[in-house]
Each structure stands twice: as C-alpha cells, then as structure tokens.
C-alpha positions, 0 to 999 in steps of 0.5 A: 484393592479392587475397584469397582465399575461405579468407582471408576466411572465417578473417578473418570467424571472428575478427571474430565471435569478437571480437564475441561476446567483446565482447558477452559482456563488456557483458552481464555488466557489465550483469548484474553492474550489475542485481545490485548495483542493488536493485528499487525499494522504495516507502515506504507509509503507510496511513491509518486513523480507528481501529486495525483500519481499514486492516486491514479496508480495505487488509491483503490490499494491505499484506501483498502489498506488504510480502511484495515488500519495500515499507515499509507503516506504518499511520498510526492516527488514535487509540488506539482506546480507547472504553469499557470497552476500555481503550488498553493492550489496543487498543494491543497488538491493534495491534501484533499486527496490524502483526507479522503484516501485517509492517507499522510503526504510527504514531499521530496523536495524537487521541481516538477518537469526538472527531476534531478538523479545524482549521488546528493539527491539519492541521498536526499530522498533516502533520508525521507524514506528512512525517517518513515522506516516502511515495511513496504514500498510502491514506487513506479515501474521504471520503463515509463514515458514520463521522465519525473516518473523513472527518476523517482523509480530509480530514486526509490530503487537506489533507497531500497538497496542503500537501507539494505533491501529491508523492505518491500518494494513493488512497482504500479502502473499509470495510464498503461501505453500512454505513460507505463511501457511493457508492464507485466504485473503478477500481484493484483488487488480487488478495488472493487469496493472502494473504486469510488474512493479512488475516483474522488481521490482523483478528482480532487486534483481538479486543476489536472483535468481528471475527465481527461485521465481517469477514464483510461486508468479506470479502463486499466482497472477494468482489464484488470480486474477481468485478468484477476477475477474481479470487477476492478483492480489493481496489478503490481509487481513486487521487486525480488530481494526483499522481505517477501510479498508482506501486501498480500498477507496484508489484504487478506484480512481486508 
C-alpha cells in the first residue's frame, strides 16, 4: 500500500503531538517529584573551648548555612564563667549569640581555664557529639596557644576517629598569631554579606570586652578575603579521611 506525502506528514503530526504529550507528562512528574523532595539539609556542630569562640572563628560560615536551612549548634566547651563574670551572665550572652546566629548551644561540661583530656572525658564529649549524629564538624586548629582550645581540638579529633571518621571535620582559626599558630587553610567561605551577623554575634558576649578582640578577627576576615577573592572570609582546613569537603557543596547554593 502506497502512502502518500499528505499521509505521511499528518502520520508524523500526531506522533510528535503524542511525543510532546509524552514528554510534558514525565517532566511534570518530575518537577511535581523536585517539589515534594526537600534540598539536602546537613546537620552542623561547631566546636569551641569557651562561649564567643566559634563566634569569632566561624559566624560569618554559621549564619550563612543557618540562612540556607542547615542545622549549626555550637558545641562550647564550658560555661565560660572565670572571675568576676559570673556563669548566669556568660550563659545568656550565649543565648543571645545563637538567637542571632540562629544557631542551638550545647555544653561539654567542663570548667573554663581547667580543660581535662583523659580516656573519661573523651568519652564524655564523644556521647555529645553523637547524640547530634553531625555530617560535619569544625573544631579548633590544634597548634593554638590557649590550652582550652587544643583540648577541645584533641577531644573533638579523638570523636572523630572513635565514630569511625563518619563525618566531616575541619579546623578554624581565631585571632591568628595571637592565639592560632602556622594556620595554612585551603577551604575559604565568602562572609561578605553576613559579616555584620558576625559582628553582633560577638558583641554579644559583651562582658568579654569585644572591641578588644573583634578588630584583630575582622583583620584575619579581611586577609582573607583579599587571599580568596572577596571582601571578607573565612578560611578552614578540612581534615582527610572523612567523607569529603560536604561544606563546599553545601554553600553553593547559599
């Protein structure tokens, strides 16, 4: 049967309509798919030796990540109580930190100034960190002057091998040559728009004098920033081992 040029071009029509129709379908089955699965939220701890520490080193980060939806809670090491500022004052400078970073506080339980590192306090800290079950964790860089801040970097390193190297952990950085030592980052993270979050997060902990300290941190922002291609920054260093660099993938979209 012989079929005509009229035919066959009104045969090709309709198998076009049909196609389009087709397709038109998958694709809002698809689109209808995207809307009810929501984006990837990553579960966050920041782990500081005193209340104001992942403030300084990390709030640009945490209040960037919070903005996109991720969980942050800021692990603190202790109270932060040391004479004559009493733990009910430290406590609420804190809180106020976290409203405005959007993030949750957690403690660790120790004393501030008298940090302990033996088998029960590993312990101790590592129940913390896994009742949190984190996909990533920052803690501080381990050469730091302030022995409060290379126990929690020690503690936070023994979690991470204790729970099987399950999560991401990376080190920061805080007043850099007065209290972090030969920091050589390779991760940074553009602040630029959310530096005064930072700033307010800090000042918040106002019976630590923050004039005395923010304008040396916002310096280290500014360096860089200038060594990253932006206003302000923040640089970390992502341990190896673990998972992978999940912040990077995590930012892209913030």
């Amino acid at each position: 049967m012989s079929i005509t040029r009229r035919q066959l071009i009104a045969d090709s029509s309709k198998l076009a309509l049909g196609l389009g129709a087709a397709l038109s379908a998958v694709e809002q089955a698809q689109g209808a798919q995207a809307a009810e699965k929501p984006a990837d939220k990553l579960r966050i701890v920041v782990c500081g030796g005193h209340p104001g520490d992942p403030e300084y080193g990390c709030g640009g980060m945490i209040a960037r990540l919070t903005a996109c939806g991720h969980d942050v809670a800021l692990l603190y090491m202790n109270e932060g109580d040391w004479p004559p500022t009493p733990a009910n004052v430290r406590l609420a400078e804190a809180q106020k930190a976290c409203e405005i970073l959007k993030a949750r506080r957690l403690y660790a339980g120790q004393k501030n100034g008298h940090s302990i590192v033996d088998a029960d306090h590993f312990d101790q800290y590592r129940k913390v960190l896994e009742a949190e079950k984190p996909d990533v964790v920052l803690t501080h860089w381990p050469l730091d002057n302030h022995r409060d801040h290379r126990a929690c970097s020690a503690l936070t390193y023994d979690a991470w091998l204790q729970m099987g190297k399950k999560f991401a952990l990376y080190y920061y950085e805080v007043s850099t040559g007065e209290d972090t030592q030969q920091f050589a980052p390779a991760c940074y993270v553009d602040i630029s728009a959310f530096e005064a979050a930072k700033r307010a997060a800090c000042y918040a902990h106002a019976s630590q004098t923050p004039d005395s300290y923010y304008a040396l941190q916002d310096s280290v922002a500014a360096f860089r920033g200038a060594e990253s291609g932006s206003k302000r920054a923040e640089a970390f260093l992502l341990q190896r081992g673990g998972p992978g660099d999940l912040l990077s993938g995590a930012l892209k979209s913030c």
